[in-house]
C-alpha positions in Angstrom: 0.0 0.0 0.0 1.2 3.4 -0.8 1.0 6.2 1.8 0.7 9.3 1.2 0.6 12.4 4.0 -0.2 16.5 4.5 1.9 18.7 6.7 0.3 21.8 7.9 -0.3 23.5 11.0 -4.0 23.9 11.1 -4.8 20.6 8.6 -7.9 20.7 7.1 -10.3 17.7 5.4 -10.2 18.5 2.0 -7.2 16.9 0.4 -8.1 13.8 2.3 -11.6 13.5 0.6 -10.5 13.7 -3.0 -7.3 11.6 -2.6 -9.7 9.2 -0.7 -12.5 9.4 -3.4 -9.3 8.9 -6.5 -7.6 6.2 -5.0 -10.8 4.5 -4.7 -12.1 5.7 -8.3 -8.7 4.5 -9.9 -8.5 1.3 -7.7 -4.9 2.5 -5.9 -4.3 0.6 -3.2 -3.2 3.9 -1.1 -4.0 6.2 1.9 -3.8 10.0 2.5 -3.6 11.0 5.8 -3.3 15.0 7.1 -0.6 15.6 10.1 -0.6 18.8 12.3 3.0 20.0 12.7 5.1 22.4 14.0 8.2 20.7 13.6 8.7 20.5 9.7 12.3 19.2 9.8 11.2 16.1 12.2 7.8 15.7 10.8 9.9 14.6 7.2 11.7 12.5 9.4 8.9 10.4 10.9 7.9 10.2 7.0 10.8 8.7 5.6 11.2 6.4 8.5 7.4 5.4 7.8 7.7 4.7 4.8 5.9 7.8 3.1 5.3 7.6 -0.6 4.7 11.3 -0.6 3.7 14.6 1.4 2.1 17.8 0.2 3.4 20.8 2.1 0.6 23.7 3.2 1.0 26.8 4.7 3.4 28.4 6.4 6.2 25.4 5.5 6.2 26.0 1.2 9.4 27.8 1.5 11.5 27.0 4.3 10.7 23.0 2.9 12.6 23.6 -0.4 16.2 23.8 1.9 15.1 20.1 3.0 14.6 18.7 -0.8 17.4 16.5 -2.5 15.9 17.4 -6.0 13.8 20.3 -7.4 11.8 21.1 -10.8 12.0 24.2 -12.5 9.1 25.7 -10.8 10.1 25.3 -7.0 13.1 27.0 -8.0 11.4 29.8 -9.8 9.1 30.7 -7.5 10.7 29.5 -4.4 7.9 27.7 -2.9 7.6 23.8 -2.9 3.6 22.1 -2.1 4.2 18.3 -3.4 7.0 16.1 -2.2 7.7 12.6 -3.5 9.8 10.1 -1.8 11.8 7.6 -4.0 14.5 5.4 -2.2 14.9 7.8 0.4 15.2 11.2 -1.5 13.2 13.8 -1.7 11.6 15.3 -5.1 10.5 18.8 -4.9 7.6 20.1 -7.3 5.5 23.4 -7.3 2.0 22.5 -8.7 0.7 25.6 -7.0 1.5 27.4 -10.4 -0.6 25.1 -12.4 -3.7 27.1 -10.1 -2.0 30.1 -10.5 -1.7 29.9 -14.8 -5.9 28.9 -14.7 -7.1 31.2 -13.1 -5.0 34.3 -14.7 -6.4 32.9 -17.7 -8.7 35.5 -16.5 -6.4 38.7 -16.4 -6.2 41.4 -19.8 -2.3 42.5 -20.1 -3.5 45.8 -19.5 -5.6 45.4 -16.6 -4.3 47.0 -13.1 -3.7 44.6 -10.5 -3.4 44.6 -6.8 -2.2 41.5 -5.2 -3.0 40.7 -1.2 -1.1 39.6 0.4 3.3 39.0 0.5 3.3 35.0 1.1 4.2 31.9 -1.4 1.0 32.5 -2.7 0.9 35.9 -3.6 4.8 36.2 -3.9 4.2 33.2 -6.7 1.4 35.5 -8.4 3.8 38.5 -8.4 6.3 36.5 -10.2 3.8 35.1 -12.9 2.5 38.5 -13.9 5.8 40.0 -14.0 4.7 41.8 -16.9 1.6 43.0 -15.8 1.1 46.3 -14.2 0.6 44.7 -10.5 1.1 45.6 -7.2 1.4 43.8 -4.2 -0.1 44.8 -0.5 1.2 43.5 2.5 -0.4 43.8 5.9 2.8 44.5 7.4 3.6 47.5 5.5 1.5 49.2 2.7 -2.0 47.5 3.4 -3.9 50.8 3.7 -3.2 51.0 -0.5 -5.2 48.2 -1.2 -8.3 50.5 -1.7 -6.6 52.1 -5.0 -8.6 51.8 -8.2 -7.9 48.4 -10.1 -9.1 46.2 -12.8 -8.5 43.0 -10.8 -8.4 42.0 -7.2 -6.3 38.7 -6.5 -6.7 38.0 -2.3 -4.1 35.9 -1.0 -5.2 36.6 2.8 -7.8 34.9 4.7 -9.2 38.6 5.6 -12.8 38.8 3.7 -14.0 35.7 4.9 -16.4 37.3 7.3 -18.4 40.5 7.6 -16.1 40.6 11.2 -12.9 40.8 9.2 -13.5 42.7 5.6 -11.6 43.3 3.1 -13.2 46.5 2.1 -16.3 48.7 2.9 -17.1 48.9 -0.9 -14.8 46.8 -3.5 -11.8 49.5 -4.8 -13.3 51.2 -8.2 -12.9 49.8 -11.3 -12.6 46.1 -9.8 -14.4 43.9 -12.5 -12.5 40.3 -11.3 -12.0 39.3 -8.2 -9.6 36.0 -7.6 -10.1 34.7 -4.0 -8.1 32.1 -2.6 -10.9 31.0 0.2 -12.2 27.7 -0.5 -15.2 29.3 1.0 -17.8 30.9 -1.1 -20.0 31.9 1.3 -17.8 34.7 2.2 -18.7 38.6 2.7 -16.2 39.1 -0.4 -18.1 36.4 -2.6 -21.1 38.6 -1.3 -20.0 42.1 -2.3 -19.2 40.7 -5.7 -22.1 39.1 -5.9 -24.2 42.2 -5.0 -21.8 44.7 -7.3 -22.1 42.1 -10.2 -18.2 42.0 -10.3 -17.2 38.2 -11.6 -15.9 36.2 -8.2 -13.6 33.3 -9.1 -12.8 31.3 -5.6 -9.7 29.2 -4.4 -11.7 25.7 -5.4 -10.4 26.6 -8.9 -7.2 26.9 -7.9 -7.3 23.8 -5.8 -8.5 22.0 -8.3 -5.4 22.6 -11.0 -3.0 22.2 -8.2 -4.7 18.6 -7.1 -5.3 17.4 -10.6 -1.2 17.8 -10.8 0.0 16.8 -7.4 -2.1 13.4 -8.0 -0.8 12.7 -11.7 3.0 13.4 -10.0 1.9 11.0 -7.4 0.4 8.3 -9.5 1.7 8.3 -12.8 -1.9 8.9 -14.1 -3.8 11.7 -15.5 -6.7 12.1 -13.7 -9.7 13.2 -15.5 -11.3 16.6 -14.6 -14.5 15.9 -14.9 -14.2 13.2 -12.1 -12.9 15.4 -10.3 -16.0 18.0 -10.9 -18.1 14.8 -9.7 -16.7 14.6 -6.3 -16.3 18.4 -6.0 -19.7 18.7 -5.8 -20.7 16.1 -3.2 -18.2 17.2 -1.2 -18.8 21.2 -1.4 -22.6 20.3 -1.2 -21.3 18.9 2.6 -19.3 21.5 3.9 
């Protein structure tokens, strides 16, 4: 049986249902199991001593990981951030499939729209560095975060602030806003909702999630899953949550 885990501070359910519902749906004999850890360094450890077939990284470890890795694509190197580990005769093979949610949904983006980016992490460091070109800029809540009402075309939020009326983003969306790309898997959010009500087009962080899963499972597996599976689940699963 092949084992596969998460590392994350706060571990949540969701990568655990679709690897659960895949495995199952491509008859792999394999688990996937989601670890609370504040110990990276040891928690990789524990894996290769357990035999581990592979680990997806979360939040806040995508970075400081990548000094752990014996290997490294392209990507993890580009953008400095590593979310998918796998495990081959002890070594470990670094890979960013982040970007692959980060490509869909700027499918999105005009090269001359403004952007303001939310937020300085892997995420929105890794958004940064794809729209290179773009005219972008990027608000942190440690220094400039008051800017982030300036006019713009597109609003990419890489913060969990806007998930509740108690911690908005904004009392009215910045003007000009026509896209907003959340990274909340939530969509009952008071963001979602100010779109909604201001008829500004809300794309939310289960497209993302679902580029970056579709890869991390084919660099798991071997196989290309298919995304219309994957639509299946998604909606028995969101439907329960």
């Amino acid at each position: 049986m092949k084992k596969f885990i998460s590392l994350a501070s706060s571990p949540g359910k969701t990568g655990q249902y679709f690897y659960t519902a895949f495995f199952n749906y491509y008859n792999i004999d394999a688990t996937y199991t989601p670890y609370k850890t504040s110990n990276l360094k040891q928690s990789i450890l524990d894996a290769l001593s357990n035999g581990i077939d592979g680990i997806s990284i979360t939040m806040p470890f995508k970075n400081s990981v990548i000094s752990l890795l014996d290997s490294t694509d392209k990507s993890v190197n580009l953008y400095q951030s590593c979310n998918t580990i796998r495990i081959v005769n002890g070594k470990l093979y670094g890979y960013n499939c982040d970007i692959e949610g980060v490509k869909h949904v700027s499918e999105q983006i005009y090269s001359n729209d403004r952007i303001s980016i939310l937020g300085d992490g892997a995420i929105g460091s890794m958004f940064a560095s794809y729209l290179h070109s773009h005219n972008f800029q990027v608000f942190s809540r440690r220094t400039n975060w008051v800017g982030r009402i300036a006019e713009t075309d597109v609003l990419i939020n890489c913060t969990p602030c806007g998930t509740t009326a108690q911690d908005n983003l904004f009392e009215s969306l910045p003007l000009g806003t026509r896209l907003v790309i959340d990274m909340s898997m939530a969509t009952k959010n008071y963001l979602a909702e100010q779109c909604r009500i201001s008829n500004i087009q809300y794309v939310s962080g289960r497209e993302f999630y679902k580029q970056q899963f579709l890869k991390q499972f084919e660099i798991y597996t071997g196989i290309v899953p298919q995304p219309d599976i994957y639509d299946r689940f998604s909606e028995k699963f969101y439907q329960s949550i």
